[in-house]
C-alpha positions, 0 to 999 in steps of 0.5 A: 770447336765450331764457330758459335759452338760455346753458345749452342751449349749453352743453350742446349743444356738450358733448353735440355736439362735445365742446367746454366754452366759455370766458369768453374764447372766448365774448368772441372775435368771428370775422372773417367776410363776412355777405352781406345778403340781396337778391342772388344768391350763387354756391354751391359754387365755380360749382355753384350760385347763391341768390337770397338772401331780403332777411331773410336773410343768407349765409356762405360756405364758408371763412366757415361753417367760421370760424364753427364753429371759433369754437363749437369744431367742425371745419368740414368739407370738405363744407359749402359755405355757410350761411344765417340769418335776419336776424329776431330772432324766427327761430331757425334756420339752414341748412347746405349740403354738397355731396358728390361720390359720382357720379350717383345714378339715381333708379330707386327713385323708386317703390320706397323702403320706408321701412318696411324702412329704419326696420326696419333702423334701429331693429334696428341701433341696439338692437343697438349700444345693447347696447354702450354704458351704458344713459344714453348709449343712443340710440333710433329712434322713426320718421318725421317725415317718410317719404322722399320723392323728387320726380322733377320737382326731383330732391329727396330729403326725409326726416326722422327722429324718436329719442331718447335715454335721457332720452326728449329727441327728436332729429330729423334732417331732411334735403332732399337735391338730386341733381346730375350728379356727386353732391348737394347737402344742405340741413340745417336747424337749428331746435327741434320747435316751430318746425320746421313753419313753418321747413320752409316758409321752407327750401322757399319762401324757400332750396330755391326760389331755390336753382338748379344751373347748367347743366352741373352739373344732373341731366338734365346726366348723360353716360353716356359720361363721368360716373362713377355712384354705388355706390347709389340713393335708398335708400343716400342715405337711410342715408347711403351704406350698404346694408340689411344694412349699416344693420342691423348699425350702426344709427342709433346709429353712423349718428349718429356719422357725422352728428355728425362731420359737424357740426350735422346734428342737432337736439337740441330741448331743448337747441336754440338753436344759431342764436340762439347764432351769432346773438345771441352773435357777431352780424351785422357785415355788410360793405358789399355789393358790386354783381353776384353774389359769387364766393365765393373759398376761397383758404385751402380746397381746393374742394368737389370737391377736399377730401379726402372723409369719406364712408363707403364702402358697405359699410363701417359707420362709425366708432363713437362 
């Protein structure tokens, strides 16, 4: 583990979930079913299938929500796998979520201003800094990366750059994958300075073997009988809500939404929440079985069935 890591920790999970950790939780070891890389998973109770990389390993969506009770984080209903490096060099991890909003139509695909998105952020979140003590302030600072839609995969990437008063960077980066009946979120967890390579080992080594079966795939859509979602590209860059909406909440509360998502930022002083699932629990992998692995959730409602947090559009999201 990195110099100083236990004390990012500690931090990490004070300043995300509110949690204090425990000389006895930190010795509790959760029972979870590693998947070794080099063979296909299926994702999301049919949904999907990942031809996992042989460095990599996978949890599946009851187990990513036991590893995260175990750092003391609500799992959520959304999140149907997770995925980690075998490398003890890499420090990263990958949440997927799956979101059942509708088909979202890409016709602004041509027409995302990313300059009035980020506009309406930063007004938002001064705004809603006004309420809150000047050392628990959050501020925009712009783009990592400008949301950008490719119409031939249907992937949304977007990546956003703030701080807090203490002038730490946060950054949201998000690649966002639209499906027949709503999308698929990859949320990537790494630090600033490692955040250019990981970004290739999510696109070349994840997103490129990561496949939505027949039937749940965009060009799927049956205007006929599928529900369409309330907004487009642009209200999934802020999370389900409008321009006017984003004004008046910001990123701040934005953030707060996110949060009670788990995981979804990076907070790259305090990083290394990989190495920490990595290196604190470990990898006790059980022995692989033949053929792609059903990923049952007996104790789970299905990602279609699970009560929904998302926040209506229109409606600003809870505050901090």
């Amino acid at each position: 583990m990195k110099t100083g890591s236990g004390l990012h920790l500690f931090l990490v999970l004070i300043m995300m979930f509110g949690v204090i950790p425990t000389a006895g939780a930190e010795e509790q070891q959760p029972q979870v079913n590693w998947i070794e890389g080099g063979r296909s998973v299926e994702i999301g109770d049919g949904l999907a299938t990942l031809d996992l990389a042989e460095d990599h390993v996978y949890l599946n969506k009851e187990d990513t929500a036991k590893l995260k009770e175990q750092a003391g984080a609500a799992p959520s209903p959304r999140e149907i796998g997770s995925i980690f490096p075998t490398n003890e060099n890499e420090d990263w991890m990958v949440i997927v979520e799956y979101e059942e909003v509708g088909y979202i139509k890409d016709e602004e695909k041509n027409d995302i201003d990313a300059d009035e998105i980020l506009n309406s952020y930063k007004e938002g979140t001064e705004e809603a800094n006004k309420a809150r003590k000047p050392e628990e302030q959050i501020h925009v600072v712009g783009w990592d990366v400008k949301p950008f839609y490719d119409e031939k995969t249907h992937k949304l990437e977007w990546s956003m750059l703030g701080e807090d008063a203490q002038k730490h960077p946060l950054i949201n980066y998000n690649v966002q994958l639209l499906t027949r009946k709503g999308y698929v979120s990859f949320v990537l967890i790494t630090d600033q300075a490692n955040l250019p390579q990981d970004k290739n080992i999510l696109h070349e080594k994840i997103l490129a073997n990561f496949k939505i079966k027949e039937g749940n795939r965009y060009e799927d859509f049956n205007e006929a009988t599928d529900n369409v979602a309330e907004y487009g590209l642009t209200g999934l860059v802020l999370g389900g809500l409008g321009l006017a909406v984003a004004k008046k909440t910001g990123f701040l509360l934005l953030l707060a939404g996110l949060l009670k998502k788990g995981w979804v930022l990076i907070l790259v002083l305090f990083g290394a929440i990989a190495a920490f699932f990595k290196k604190r629990f470990g990898r006790k992998t059980a022995a692989p079985e033949s053929g792609p692995v059903d990923q049952p959730s007996a104790e789970q409602p299905d990602a279609e069935e699970a009560p929904k947090e998302q926040t209506p559009p229109g409606q600003a999201p809870p505050a901090l």
